[in-house]
Steps between C-alpha positions, in 0.01 A plus 500: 500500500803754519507811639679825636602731785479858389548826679281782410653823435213680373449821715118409554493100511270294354249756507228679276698537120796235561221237612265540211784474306646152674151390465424529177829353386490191744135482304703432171600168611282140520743437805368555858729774645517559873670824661556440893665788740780343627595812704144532673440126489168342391352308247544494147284663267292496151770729298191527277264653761540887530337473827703179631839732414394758683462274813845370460559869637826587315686798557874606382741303619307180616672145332186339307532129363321476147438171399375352200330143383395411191592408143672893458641516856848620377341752265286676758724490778784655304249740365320628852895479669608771197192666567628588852851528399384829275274626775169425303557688208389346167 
């Protein structure tokens, strides 16, 4: 398992667009991807779930830990990491 702290710049979090978007590229991967709130605390999450990111309740600025486990960890977790790096835009 590996994973990542992240901050989330996006002006409107993990939220509507930019989690549909997460979503369906965590989806592209056979690993299991979690996304926790580290800010807000909690548990991790399905990254696949729309509904399960949602809960994570991420808004701009919060510190979220991705992590990934599986036989493309490195590929998804450097892909969903650039994913927030360019604010969601594909």
């Amino acid at each position: 398992m590996i994973d990542h702290t992240i901050t989330i710049t996006n002006d409107v979090g993990l939220h509507a667009r930019p989690a549909a978007v997460f979503v369906k590229k965590a989806a592209e991967f056979d690993a299991a991807i979690t996304i926790e709130n580290v800010t807000r605390g909690g548990d991790p999450m399905n990254a696949k779930i729309i509904l399960s990111v949602f809960k994570a309740a991420v808004s701009q600025g919060h510190e979220v830990k991705i992590a990934a486990e599986g036989p493309d960890e490195d590929d998804a977790l450097s892909a969903l990491v650039g994913l927030i790096e360019v604010d969601f835009a594909e």
